[in-house]
C-alpha positions in Angstrom: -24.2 89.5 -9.2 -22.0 90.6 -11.8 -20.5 93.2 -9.9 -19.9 90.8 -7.3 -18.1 88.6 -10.0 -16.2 90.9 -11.0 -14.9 92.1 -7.5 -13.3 88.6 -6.9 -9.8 87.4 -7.4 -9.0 85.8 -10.3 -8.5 83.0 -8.5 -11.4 82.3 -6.9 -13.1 83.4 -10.0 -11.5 80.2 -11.5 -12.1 78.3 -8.8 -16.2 79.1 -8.5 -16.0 78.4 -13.1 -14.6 75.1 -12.3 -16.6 73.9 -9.8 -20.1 74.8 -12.6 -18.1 73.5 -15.0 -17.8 70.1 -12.8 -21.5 70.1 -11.8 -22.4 70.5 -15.3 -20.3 68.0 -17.3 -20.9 64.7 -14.5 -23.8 66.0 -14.6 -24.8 65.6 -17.9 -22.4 62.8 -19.3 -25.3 60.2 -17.5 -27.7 60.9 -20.1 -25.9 58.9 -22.4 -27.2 56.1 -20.5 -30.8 54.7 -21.2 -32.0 54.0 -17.6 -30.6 54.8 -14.2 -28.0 52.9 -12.8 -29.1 50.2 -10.4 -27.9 52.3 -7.1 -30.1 55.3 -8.3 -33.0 52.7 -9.1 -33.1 50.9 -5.7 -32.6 54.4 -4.1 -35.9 55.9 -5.5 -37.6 52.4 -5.0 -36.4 52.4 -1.0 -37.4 55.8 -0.9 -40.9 55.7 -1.8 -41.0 53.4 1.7 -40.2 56.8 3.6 -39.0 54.3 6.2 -36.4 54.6 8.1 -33.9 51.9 6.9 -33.1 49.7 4.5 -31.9 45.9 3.7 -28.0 47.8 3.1 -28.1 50.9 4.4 -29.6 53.4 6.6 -32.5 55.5 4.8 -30.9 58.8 4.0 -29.6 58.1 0.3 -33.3 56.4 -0.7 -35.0 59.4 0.9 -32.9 61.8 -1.5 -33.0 59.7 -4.2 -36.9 59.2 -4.2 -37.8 62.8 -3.2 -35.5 64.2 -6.1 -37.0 62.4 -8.8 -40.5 62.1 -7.5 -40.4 66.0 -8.2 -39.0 66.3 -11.2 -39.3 63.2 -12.9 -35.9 63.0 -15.0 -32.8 60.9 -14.8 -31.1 64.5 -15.3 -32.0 65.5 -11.8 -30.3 62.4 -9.9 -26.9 63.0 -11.7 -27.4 66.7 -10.5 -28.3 65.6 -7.4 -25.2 63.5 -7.5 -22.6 66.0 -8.5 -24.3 68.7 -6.0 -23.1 66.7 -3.2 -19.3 66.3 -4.7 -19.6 70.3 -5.1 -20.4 70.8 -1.7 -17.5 68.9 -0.5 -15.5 70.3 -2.4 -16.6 73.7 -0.9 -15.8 72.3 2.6 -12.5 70.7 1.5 -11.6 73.6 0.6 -12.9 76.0 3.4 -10.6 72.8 5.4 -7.4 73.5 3.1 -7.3 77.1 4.5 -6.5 75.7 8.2 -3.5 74.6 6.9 -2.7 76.5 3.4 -2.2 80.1 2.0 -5.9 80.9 -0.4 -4.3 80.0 -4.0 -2.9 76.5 -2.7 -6.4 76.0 -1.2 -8.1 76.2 -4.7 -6.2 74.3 -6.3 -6.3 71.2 -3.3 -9.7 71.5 -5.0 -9.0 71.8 -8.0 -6.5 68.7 -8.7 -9.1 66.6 -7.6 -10.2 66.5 -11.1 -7.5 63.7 -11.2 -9.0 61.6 -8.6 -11.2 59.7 -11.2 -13.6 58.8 -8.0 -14.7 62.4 -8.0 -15.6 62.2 -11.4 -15.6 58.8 -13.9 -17.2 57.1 -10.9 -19.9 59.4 -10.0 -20.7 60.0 -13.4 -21.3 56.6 -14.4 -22.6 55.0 -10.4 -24.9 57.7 -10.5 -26.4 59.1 -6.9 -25.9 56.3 -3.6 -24.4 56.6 -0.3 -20.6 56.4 -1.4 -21.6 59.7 -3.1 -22.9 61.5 -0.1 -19.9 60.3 1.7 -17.5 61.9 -1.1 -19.9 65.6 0.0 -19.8 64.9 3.8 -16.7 63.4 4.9 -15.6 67.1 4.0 -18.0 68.7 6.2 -17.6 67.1 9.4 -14.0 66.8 8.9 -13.9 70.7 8.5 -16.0 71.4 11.8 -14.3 69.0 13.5 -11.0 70.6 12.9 -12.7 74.0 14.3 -14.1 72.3 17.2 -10.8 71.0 18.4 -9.2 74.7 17.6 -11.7 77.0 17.9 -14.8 75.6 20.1 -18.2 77.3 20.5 -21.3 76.4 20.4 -22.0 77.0 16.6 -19.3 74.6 15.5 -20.2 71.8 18.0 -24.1 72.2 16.7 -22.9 71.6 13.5 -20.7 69.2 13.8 -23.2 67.3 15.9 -25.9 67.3 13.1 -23.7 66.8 10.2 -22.3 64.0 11.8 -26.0 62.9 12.5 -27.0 63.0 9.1 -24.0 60.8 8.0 -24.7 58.4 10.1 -28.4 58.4 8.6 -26.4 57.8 5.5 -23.9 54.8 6.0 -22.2 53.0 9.1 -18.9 53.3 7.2 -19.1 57.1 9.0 -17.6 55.3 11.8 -14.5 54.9 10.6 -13.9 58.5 10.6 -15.3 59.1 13.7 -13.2 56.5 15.3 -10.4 58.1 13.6 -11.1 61.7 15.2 -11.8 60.0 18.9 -8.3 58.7 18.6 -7.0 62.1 17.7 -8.6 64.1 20.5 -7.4 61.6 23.1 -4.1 61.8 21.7 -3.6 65.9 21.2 -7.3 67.5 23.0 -8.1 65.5 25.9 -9.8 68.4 27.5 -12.3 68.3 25.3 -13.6 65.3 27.2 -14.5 68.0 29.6 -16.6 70.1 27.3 -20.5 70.0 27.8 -20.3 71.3 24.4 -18.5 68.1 23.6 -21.4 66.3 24.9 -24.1 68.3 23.6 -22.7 67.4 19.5 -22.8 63.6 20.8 -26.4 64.4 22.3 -27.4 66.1 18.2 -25.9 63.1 16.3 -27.1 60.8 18.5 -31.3 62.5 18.1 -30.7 62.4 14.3 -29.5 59.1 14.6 -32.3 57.7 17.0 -35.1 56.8 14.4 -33.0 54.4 12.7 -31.5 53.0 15.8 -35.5 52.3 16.8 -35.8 50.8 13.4 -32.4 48.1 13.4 -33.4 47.2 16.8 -36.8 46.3 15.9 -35.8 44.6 12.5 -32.8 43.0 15.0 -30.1 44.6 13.1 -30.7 42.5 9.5 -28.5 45.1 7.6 -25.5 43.7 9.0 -26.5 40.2 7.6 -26.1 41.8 4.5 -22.7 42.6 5.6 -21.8 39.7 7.0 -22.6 38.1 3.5 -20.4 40.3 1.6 -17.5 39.9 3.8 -17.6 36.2 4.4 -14.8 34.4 2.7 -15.5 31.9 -0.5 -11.4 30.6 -0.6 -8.5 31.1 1.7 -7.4 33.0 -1.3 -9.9 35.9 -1.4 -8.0 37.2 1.7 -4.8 37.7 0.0 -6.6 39.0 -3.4 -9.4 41.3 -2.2 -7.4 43.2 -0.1 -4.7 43.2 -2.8 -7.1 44.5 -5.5 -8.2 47.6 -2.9 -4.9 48.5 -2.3 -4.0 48.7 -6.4 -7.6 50.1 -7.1 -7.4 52.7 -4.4 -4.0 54.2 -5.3 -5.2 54.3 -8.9 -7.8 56.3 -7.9 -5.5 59.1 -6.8 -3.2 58.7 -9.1 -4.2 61.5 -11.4 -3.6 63.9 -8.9 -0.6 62.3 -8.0 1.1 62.6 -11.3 -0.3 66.1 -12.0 1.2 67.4 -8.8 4.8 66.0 -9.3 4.6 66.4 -12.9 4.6 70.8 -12.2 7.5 70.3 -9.8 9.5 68.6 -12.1 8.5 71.3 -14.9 8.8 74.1 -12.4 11.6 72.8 -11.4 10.7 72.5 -7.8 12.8 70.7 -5.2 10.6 67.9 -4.4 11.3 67.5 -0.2 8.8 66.2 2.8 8.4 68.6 4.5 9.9 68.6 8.4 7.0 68.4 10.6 7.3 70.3 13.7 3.5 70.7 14.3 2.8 66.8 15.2 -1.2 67.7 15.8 -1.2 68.0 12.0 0.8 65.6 11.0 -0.9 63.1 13.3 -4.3 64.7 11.6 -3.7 64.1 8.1 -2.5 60.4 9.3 -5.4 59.3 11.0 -8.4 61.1 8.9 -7.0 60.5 5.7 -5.6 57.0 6.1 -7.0 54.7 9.2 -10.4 54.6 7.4 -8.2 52.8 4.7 -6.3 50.3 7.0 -9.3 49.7 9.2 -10.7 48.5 6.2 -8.1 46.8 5.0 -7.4 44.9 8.1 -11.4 43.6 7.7 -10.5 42.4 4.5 -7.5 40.6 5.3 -9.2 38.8 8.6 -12.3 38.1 6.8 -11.5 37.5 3.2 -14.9 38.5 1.8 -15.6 41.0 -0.7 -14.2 44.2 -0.7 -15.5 46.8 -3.1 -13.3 49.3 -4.2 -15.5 52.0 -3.7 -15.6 51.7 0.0 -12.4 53.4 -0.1 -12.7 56.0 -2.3 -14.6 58.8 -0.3 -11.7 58.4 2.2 -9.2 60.6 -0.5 -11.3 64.0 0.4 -7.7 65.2 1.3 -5.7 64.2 -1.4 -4.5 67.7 -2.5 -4.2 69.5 1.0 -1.6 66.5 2.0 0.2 67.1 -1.0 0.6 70.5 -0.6 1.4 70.2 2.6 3.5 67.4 3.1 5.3 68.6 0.3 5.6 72.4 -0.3 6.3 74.3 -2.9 5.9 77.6 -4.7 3.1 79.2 -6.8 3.0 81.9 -8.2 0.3 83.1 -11.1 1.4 81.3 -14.3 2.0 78.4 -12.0 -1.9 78.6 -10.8 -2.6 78.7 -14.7 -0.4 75.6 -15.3 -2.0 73.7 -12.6 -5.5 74.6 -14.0 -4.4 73.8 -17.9 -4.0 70.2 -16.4 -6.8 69.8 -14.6 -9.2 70.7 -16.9 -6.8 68.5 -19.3 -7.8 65.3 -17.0 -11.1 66.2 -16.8 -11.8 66.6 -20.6 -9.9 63.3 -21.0 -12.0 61.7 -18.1 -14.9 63.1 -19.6 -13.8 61.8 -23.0 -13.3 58.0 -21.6 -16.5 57.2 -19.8 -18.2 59.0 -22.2 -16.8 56.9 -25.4 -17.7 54.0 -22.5 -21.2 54.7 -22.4 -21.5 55.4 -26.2 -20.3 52.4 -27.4 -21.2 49.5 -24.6 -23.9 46.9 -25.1 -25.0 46.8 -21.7 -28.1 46.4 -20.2 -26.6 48.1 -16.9 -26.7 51.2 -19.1 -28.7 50.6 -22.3 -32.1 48.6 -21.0 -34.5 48.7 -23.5 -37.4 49.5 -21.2 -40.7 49.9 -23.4 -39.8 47.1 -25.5 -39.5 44.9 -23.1 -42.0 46.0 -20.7 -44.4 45.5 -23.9 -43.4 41.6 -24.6 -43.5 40.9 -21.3 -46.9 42.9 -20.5 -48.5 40.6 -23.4 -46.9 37.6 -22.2 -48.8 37.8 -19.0 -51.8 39.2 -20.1 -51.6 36.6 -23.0 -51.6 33.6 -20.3 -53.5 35.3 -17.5 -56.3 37.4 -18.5 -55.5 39.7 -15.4 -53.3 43.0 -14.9 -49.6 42.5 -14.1 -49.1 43.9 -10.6 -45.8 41.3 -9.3 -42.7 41.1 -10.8 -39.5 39.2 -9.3 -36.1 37.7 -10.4 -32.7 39.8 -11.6 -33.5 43.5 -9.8 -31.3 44.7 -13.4 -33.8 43.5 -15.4 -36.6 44.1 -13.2 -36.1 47.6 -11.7 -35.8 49.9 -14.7 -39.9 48.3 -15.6 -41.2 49.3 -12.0 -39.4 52.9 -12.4 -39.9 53.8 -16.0 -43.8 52.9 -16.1 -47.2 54.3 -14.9 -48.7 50.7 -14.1 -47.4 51.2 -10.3 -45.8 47.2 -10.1 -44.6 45.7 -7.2 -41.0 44.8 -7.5 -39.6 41.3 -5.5 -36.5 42.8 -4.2 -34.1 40.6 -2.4 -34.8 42.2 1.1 -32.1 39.9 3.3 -34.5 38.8 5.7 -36.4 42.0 5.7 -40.1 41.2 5.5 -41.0 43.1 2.0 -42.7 46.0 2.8 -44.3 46.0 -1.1 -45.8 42.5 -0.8 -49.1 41.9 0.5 -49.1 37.6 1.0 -52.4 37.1 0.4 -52.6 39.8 -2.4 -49.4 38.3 -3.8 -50.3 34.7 -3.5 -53.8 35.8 -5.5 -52.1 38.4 -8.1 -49.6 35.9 -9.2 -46.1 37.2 -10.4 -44.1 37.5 -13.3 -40.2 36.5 -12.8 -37.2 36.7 -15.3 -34.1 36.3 -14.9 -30.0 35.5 -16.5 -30.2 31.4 -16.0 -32.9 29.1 -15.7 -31.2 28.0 -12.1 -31.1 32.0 -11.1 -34.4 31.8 -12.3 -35.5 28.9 -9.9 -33.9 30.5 -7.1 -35.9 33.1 -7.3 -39.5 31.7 -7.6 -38.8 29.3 -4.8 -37.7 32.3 -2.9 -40.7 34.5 -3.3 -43.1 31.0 -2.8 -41.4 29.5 0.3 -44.4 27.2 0.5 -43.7 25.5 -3.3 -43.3 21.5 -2.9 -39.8 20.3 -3.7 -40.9 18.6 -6.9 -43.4 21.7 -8.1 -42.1 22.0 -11.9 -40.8 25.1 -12.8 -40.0 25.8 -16.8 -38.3 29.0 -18.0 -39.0 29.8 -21.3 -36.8 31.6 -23.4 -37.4 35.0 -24.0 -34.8 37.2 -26.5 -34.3 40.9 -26.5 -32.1 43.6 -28.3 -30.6 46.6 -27.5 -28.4 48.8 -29.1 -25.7 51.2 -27.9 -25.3 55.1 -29.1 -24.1 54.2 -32.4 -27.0 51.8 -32.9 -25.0 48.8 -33.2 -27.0 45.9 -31.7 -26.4 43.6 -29.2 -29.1 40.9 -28.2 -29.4 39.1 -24.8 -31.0 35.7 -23.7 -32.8 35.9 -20.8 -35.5 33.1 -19.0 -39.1 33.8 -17.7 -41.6 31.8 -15.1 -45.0 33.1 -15.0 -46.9 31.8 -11.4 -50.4 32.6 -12.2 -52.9 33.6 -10.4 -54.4 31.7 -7.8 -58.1 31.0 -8.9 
């Protein structure tokens, strides 16, 4: 192995140090935090289902999510998990950068990514969810897509077939990119239209694919009323401001590796000139992959008004540093690779140094939950007025969550499943086990109880009672939070 090592170039020596140096810093810069955050909780809580779908998304991210920590039983092994999958795409965005650049100007496509703060502040402090996997796989089909359309054979068109499979097992948004690459082969490779092979990828993807299809049709496609909820318009306003704030919030999460690139021309004195693009195919490439995504999205925004989270956007920047390069050129040499390293690992450290001082010093429940003491008050607070085991507990998922996870007592968490039957929930059990519900406001808290008992006359008296906890950040300082509890006891 060491032989090996030292038989490399020293670039890709450089390259292979900063990619362990990635997976270990975001990997480790979550253990700051207390408890998991809530994508990693609902992930291992959906995955313990081993079902086939979910209330959001397809099943692939709960699956991971569940299996990883169901084995080794730390928070440390999601944020791997996490920053495994940004490793392997940056593997394949690289192994894609070579299509179109010389070796050196691959690496460091790579390498500048350390700029885009999605790659790095966000996954470290989101933790492991879809949007991650996308930020991993986007990459990989992209990269056999590219050879299919260039190269052909069998072996590409298999594995473009089941990566593209498996995305889809991860999040609809993989349409968008798929869309994006139909559009290009009509344009420039009609005659692969022609191509049993062709066929054969749709006929993988589509196998992969299958077991959740059989699942939304028989749950008659609820995930997309989650959708539809999320993208349905409060105020003729939100469709001026949501798509407003994506635009600002997804430029700003390139513009690390914006500045860093233009910032070495300036001090390398590079002419900085777009290039003159002969090759159309590419050009036409790099358009549609790395921006219709973007304006599809932004176009739903704009017509719909509803909410539109920044982080839809983000995986979509996988090519940041090839376009660069290649749109436009300039010259490296050695101490030019060197400079362009010096400032990445610059805006990593300061990255690095941001969410950390973020995580250190918030009061937030979202990161700093004080799970055992609260799971203690409010196991003797049932117990105190029941007599009988907690097994239900319902209300704010934040609050609820991190006490199913982060306890052996195996409770049964009332998650807001969208008109999803709950596959936890048991009526008649449920109705005779009674629950325990706590929540931000005593109307949130209302809500929720009327929810769960559907059956409750309109003038059954509910009274949240006050409950008080503390937390405290890194530096101990404390911070203490008001919260509201309902007990519904059991039925005798």
């Amino acid at each position: 192995m060491v032989k090996f090592f030292k038989e490399l170039s020293y670039e890709r020596k450089w390259f292979i140090a900063c990619l362990v140096i990635h997976l270990f810093v975001w990997s480790c810069i979550g253990l700051i935090r207390t408890v998991l955050p809530t994508d990693s909780l609902e992930g291992i809580y959906w995955g313990s289902l081993h079902d086939f779908g979910t209330p959001k998304h397809p099943p692939l991210a709960g699956w991971l999510t569940y299996i990883t920590y169901t084995i080794f039983k730390t928070d440390f092994s999601i944020y791997l998990l996490s920053q495994a999958f940004i490793v392997l795409g940056a593997v394949y965005i690289y192994k894609l950068s070579r299509c179109f650049l010389d070796e050196t100007k691959s690496y460091l496509s790579v390498i500048l990514l350390e700029g885009c703060w999605c790659y790095t502040y966000v996954t470290g402090y989101y933790g492991f969810n879809p949007d991650v996997i996308l930020l991993g796989m986007l990459p990989v089909i992209t990269y056999y897509f590219y050879k299919c359309m260039h190269k052909g054979g069998w072996l590409n068109w298999t594995l473009l077939g089941i990566m593209v499979g498996i995305c889809f097992l991860n999040k609809y948004q993989t349409a968008l990119t798929i869309f994006a690459m139909f559009v290009w082969a009509l344009c420039f490779k009609r005659e692969v239209f022609k191509n049993l092979k062709f066929y054969w990828s749709i006929l993988l993807a589509f196998v992969i694919f299958l077991p959740h299809l059989l699942w939304l049709i028989k749950y008659d496609f609820f995930p997309f009323m989650y959708f539809d909820g999320e993208l349905s318009s409060t105020s003729w306003l939100n469709h001026i401001t949501e798509p407003l704030m994506f635009i600002i919030m997804q430029f700003s999460a390139i513009i690390g590796t914006v500045v860093l690139y233009f910032f070495f021309m300036l001090i390398s004195k590079q002419q900085i000139k777009l290039r003159e693009f002969d090759n159309k195919q590419d050009l036409w490439f790099f358009l549609l992959l790395g921006f219709a995504p973007l304006v599809i999205h932004l176009v739903m925004g704009i017509l719909e008004g509803g909410t539109m989270r920044p982080r839809w956007g983000f995986e979509f920047w996988y090519m940041t540093g090839i376009m660069l390069f290649y749109f436009f050129p300039c010259k490296i040499e050695r101490k030019d690779f060197n400079l362009f390293l010096y400032m990445a690992l610059f805006a990593m450290t300061v990255t690095f140094i941001a969410l950390g001082t973020l995580l250190a010093v918030e009061k937030n429940y979202r990161s700093r939950y004080p799970v055992p003491e609260v799971y203690s008050d409010v196991k003797a607070i049932w117990e105190e007025q029941t007599g009988t085991p907690m097994k239900y507990i319902g209300g704010y998922i934040e609050w609820t969550l991190p006490l199913v996870i982060y306890n052996e007592d195996k409770l049964v968490c009332l998650l807001d499943t969208f008109g999803y039957p709950s596959p936890w929930v048991n009526e008649d059990d449920f109705k005779k086990s009674g629950a325990f519900f706590i929540d931000r406001t005593p109307e949130e808290l209302d809500t929720h109880v009327r929810k769960a008992y559907d059956n409750l006359p309109e003038d059954f008296k509910i009274n949240p009672v006050e409950y008080k906890f503390t937390l405290t950040n890194a530096f101990k300082q404390p911070r203490e939070y008001t919260v509201y509890y309902h007990i519904v006891p059991p039925e005798k």
